[in-house]
C-alpha positions as CSV (number, residue, x, y, z in Angstrom):
1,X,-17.4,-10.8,1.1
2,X,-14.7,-8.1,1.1
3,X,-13.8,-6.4,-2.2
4,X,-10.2,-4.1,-2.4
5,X,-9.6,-2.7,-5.1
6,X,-5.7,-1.1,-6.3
7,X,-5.0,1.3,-8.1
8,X,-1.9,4.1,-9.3
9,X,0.8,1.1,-10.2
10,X,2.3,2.0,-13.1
11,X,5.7,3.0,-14.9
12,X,7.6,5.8,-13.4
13,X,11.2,7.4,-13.8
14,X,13.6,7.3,-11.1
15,X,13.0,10.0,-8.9
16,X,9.6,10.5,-9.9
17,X,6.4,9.8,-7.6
18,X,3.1,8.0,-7.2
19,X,0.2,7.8,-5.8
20,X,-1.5,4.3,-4.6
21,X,-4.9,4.0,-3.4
22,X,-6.8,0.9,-2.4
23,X,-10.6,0.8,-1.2
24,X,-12.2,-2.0,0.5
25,X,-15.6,-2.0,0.6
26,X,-18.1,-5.2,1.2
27,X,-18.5,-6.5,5.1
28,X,-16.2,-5.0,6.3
29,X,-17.2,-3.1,10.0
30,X,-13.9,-2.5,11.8
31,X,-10.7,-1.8,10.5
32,X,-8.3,-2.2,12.7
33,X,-5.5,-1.1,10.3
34,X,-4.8,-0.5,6.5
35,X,-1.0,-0.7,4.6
36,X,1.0,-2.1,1.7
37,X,3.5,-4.6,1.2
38,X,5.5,-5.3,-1.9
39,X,7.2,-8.3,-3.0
40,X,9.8,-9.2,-5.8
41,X,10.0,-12.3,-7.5
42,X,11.9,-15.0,-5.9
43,X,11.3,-13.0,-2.2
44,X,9.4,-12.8,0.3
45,X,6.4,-9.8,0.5
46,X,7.6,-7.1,2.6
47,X,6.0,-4.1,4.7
48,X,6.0,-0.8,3.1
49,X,3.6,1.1,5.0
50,X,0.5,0.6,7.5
51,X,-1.4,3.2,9.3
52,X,-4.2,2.4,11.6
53,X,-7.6,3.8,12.0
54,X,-6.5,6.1,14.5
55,X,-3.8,7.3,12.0
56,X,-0.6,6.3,13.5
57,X,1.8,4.7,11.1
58,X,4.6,2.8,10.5
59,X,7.2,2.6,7.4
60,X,9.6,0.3,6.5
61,X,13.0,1.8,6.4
62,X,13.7,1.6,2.1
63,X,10.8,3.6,2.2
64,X,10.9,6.3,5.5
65,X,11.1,10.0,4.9
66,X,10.0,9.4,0.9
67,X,6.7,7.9,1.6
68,X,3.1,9.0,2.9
69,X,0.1,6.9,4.0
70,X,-2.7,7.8,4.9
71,X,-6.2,6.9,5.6
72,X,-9.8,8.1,4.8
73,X,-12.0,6.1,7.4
74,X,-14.9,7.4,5.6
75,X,-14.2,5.9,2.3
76,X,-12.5,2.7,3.7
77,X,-9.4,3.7,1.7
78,X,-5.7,4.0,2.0
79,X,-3.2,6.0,0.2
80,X,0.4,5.6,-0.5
81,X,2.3,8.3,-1.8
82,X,5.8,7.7,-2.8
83,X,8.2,10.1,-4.0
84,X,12.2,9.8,-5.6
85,X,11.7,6.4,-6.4
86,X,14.2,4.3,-6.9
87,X,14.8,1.2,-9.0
88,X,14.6,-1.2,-6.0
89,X,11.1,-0.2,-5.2
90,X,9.9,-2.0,-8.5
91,X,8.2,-4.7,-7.4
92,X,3.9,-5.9,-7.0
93,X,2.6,-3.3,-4.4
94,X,-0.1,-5.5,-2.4
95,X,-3.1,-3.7,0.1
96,X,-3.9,-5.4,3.2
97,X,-6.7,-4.4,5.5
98,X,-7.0,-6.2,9.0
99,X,-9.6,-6.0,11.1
100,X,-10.7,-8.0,13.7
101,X,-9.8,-11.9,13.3
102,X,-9.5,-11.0,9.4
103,X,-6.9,-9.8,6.6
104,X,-7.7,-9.0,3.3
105,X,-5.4,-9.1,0.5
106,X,-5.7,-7.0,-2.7
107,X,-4.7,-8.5,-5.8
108,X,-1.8,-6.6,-6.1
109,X,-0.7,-3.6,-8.7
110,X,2.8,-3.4,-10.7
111,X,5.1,-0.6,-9.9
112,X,8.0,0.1,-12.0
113,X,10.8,2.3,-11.6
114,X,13.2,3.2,-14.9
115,X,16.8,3.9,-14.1
C-alpha cells in the first residue's frame, strides 16, 4: 500500500507564495515521475507541475516562470513552490506519483488566493 501525504495548502494573499510538499512512502520502488494537478469545482483536474526522477520538468503555462518543482529521490518527496499567486490558482492542489504500471493520488490540499 502506498501512503502520500500533502501538505502547505493554505490561505494566501495575492501575490504571495507557497510551498507544497507531498511524500509517498509505502511500496513504492520506482518512481518514474512525481507532480501536481489542481482542479476547481465543476472542471476538470489539470497539470500544474511534474518533474521526473531524473529532474526534468514540465509546467503548465498559468503557472510557468512563477512556479518550482522539485524532487528529493531520497525522501520520495516533491515540492511545489509557487510565487505571485493569483486568484485563479485557488483551487484543490492534488500529488500524483507514477511509477511503473501505477499512479497514486494524494487526497488533495486547499489552496486559496485573496484578491
Amino acid at each position: 500500500q502506498v501512503q502520500l501525504v500533502e501538505s502547505g495548502g493554505g490561505l494566501v494573499q495575492a501575490g504571495g507564495s507557497l510551498r507544497l510538499s507531498c511524500a509517498a512512502s509505502g511500496s513504492i520502488f520506482n518512481i518514474n515521475y512525481m507532480g501536481w494537478y489542481r482542479q476547481v469545482p465543476g472542471k476538470q483536474r489539470e497539470l500544474v507541475a511534474t518533474i521526473t526522477s531524473g529532474g526534468s520538468t514540465d509546467y503548465a503555462d498559468s503557472v510557468k516562470g512563477r512556479s518550482t518543482i522539485s524532487i528529493d529521490n531520497t525522501k520520495n518527496t516533491v515540492y511545489l513552490h509557487m510565487n505571485n499567486l493569483k486568484p485563479e490558482d485557488t483551487a484543490v492542489y492534488y500529488c500524483i506519483v507514477l511509477e511503473i504500471g501505477r499512479s497514486y493520488w494524494g487526497q488533495g490540499t486547499q489552496v486559496t488566493v485573496s484578491s
